[in-house]
Every structure is written in C-alpha cells, then in structure tokens.
DOMIMI-127273 format. One record per residue (C-alpha): residue number from 1; residue in three letters; z, x, y. Coordinates in pm, 1 decimal. Layout:
// DOMIMI-127273
[rec NUM, "ALA", [Z, X, Y]]
...
//
This chain:
// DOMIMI-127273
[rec 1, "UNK", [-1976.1, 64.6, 1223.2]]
[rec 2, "UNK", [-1827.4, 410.0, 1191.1]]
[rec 3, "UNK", [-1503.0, 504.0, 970.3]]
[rec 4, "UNK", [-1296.8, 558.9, 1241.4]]
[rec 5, "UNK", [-1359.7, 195.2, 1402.3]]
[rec 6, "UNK", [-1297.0, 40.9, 1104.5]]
[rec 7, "UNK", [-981.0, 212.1, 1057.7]]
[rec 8, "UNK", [-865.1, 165.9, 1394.5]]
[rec 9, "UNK", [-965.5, -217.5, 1341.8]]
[rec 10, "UNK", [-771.9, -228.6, 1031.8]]
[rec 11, "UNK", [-459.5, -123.7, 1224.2]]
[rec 12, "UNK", [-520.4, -359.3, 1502.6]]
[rec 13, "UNK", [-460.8, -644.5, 1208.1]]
[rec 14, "UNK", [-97.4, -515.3, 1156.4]]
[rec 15, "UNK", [-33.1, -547.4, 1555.3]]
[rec 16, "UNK", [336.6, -767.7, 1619.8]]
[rec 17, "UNK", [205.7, -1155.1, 1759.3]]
[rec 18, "UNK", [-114.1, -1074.9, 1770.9]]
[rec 19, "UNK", [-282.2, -933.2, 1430.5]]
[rec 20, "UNK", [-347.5, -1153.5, 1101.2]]
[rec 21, "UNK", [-168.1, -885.4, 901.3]]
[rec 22, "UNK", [117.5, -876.1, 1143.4]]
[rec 23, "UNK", [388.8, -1080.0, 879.5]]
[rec 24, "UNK", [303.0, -827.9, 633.8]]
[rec 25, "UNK", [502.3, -515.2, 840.7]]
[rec 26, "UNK", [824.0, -705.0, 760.5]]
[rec 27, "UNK", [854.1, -926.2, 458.2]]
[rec 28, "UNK", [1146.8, -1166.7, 423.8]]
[rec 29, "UNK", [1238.6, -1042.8, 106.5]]
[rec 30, "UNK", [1153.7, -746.5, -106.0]]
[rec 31, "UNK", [835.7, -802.1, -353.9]]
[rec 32, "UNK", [859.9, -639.4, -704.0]]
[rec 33, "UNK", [540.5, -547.8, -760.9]]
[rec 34, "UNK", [374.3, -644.7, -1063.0]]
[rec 35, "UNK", [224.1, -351.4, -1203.4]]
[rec 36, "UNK", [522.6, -111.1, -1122.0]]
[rec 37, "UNK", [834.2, -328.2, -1150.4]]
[rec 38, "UNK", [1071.7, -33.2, -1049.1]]
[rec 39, "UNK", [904.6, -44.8, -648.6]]
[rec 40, "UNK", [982.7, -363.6, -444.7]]
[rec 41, "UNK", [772.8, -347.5, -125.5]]
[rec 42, "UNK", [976.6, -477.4, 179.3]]
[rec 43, "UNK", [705.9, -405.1, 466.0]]
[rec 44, "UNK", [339.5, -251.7, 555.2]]
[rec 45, "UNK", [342.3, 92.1, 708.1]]
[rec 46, "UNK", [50.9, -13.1, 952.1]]
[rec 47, "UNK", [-2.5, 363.9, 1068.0]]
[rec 48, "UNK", [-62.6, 483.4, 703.2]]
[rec 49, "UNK", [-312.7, 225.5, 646.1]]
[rec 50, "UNK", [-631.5, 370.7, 592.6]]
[rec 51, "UNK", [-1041.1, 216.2, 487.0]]
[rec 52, "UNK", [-1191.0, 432.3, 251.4]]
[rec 53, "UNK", [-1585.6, 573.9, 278.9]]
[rec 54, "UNK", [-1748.3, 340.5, 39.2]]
[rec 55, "UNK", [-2037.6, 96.9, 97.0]]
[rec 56, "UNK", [-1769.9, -213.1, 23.1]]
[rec 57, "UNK", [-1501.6, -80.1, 250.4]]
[rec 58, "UNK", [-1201.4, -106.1, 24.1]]
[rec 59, "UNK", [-857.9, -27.2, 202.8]]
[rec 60, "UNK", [-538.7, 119.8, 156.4]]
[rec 61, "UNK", [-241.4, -30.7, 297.0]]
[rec 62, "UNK", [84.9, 150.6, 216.7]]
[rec 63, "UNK", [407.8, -40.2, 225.0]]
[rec 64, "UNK", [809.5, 74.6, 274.8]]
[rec 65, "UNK", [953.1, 60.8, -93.4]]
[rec 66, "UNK", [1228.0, 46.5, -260.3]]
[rec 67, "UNK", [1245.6, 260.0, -576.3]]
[rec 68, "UNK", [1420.8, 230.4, -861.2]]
[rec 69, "UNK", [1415.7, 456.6, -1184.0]]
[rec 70, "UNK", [1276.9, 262.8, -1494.4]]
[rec 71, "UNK", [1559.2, 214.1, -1726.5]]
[rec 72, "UNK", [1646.4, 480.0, -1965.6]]
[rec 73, "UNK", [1501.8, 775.3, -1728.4]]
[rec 74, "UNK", [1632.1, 1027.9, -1522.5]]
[rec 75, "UNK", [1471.1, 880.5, -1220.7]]
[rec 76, "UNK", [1170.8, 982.5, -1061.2]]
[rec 77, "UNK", [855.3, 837.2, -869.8]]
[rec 78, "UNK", [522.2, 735.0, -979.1]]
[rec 79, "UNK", [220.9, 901.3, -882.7]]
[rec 80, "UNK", [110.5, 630.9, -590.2]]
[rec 81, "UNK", [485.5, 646.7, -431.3]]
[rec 82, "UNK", [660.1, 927.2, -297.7]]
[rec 83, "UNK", [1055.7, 880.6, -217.3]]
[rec 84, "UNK", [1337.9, 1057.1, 32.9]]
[rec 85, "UNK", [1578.4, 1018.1, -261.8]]
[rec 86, "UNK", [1760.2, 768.0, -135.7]]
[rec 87, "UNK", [1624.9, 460.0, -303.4]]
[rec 88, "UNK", [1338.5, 441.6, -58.4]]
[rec 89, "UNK", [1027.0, 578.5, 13.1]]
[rec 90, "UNK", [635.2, 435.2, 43.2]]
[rec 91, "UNK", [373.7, 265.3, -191.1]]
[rec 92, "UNK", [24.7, 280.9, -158.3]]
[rec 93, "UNK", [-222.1, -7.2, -293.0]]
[rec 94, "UNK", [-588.0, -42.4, -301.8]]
[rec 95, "UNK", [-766.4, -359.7, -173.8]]
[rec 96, "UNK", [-1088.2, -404.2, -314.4]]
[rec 97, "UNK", [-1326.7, -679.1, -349.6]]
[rec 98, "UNK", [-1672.8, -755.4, -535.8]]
[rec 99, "UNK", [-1734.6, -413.7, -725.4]]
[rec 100, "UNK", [-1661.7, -293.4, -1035.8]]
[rec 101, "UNK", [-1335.0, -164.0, -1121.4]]
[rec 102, "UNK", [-1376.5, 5.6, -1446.1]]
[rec 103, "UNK", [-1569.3, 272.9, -1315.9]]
[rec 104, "UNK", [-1274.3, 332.1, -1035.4]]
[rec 105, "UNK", [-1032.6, 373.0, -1315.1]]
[rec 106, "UNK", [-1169.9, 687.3, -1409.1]]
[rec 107, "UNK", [-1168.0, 824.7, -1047.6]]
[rec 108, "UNK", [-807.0, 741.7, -995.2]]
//
C-alpha cells in the first residue's frame, strides 16, 4: 500500500462517529504528558497526522496543547511543540511498535 493511502487511512481513524481514533480529537480532560510535564494534550489534530516511510509504519499524531513554561524559566517551547503564545499551541508524538528505539534516538 502506498504512503499516501496509508496516510489518508490514518485520518479516516480520527473521523467524528465513525473512526476508532475518533474520542481522541477531543479528550475530556487535558493529559499531562509524561515525558514533558509542562504540555497537557486536550485533543488530536487529525489533519496533521501523518505515517512515516519506514518498513514498520510508525505514525505521528499531533495533538492541541496546552503549554506551560517549566518553573524557573522565562518560558519557551520544546523542540516537538510549537505555540501562538497564548498558552496553546500543538504536540507531536511518535507511535511506534516492534523495532528498536535506540537507534531512533540518534536520528531524532
């Protein structure tokens, strides 16, 4: 299957009613996220989701955050968000199953 079906499949998940992703493009209450407790993720930005060209398929799925500056810092983003200045702005996580991660690491 092609890169472009896959993507377009991916997005078909997120679809309202319909899609197995579809609770994730509003969640009831924010998430902190566990590896970057200043971002809360409060829904999946289904249009920005992406599959990446790899034999395994791993995906991208970014998510509506909310931001907050790690204590003691004058603010700013990490390098996987980017932000309107207003408290909000967008979060990007990898899904990836059954490789190797260390070697990813270094890529990243």
């Amino acid at each position: 299957e092609s890169r472009p079906k896959r993507i377009a499949r991916l997005q078909a998940m997120f679809e309202k009613d319909a899609g197995p992703l579809a609770p994730l493009r509003s969640l009831d209450a924010p998430l902190i996220l566990p590896l970057d407790p200043t971002a809360a993720v409060v829904g999946a930005l289904p249009e920005r989701s992406t599959v990446f060209k790899s034999a395994l398929s791993p995906i991208s799925v970014t998510f509506r955050a909310l931001l907050r500056p790690p204590a003691g810092s004058g603010g700013g983003a990490s390098s996987s968000t980017s932000s309107d200045g207003g408290g909000g702005g967008s979060y990007a996580i990898i899904f990836k199953s059954g490789d190797d991660l260390r070697q990813d690491q270094m890529v990243l």
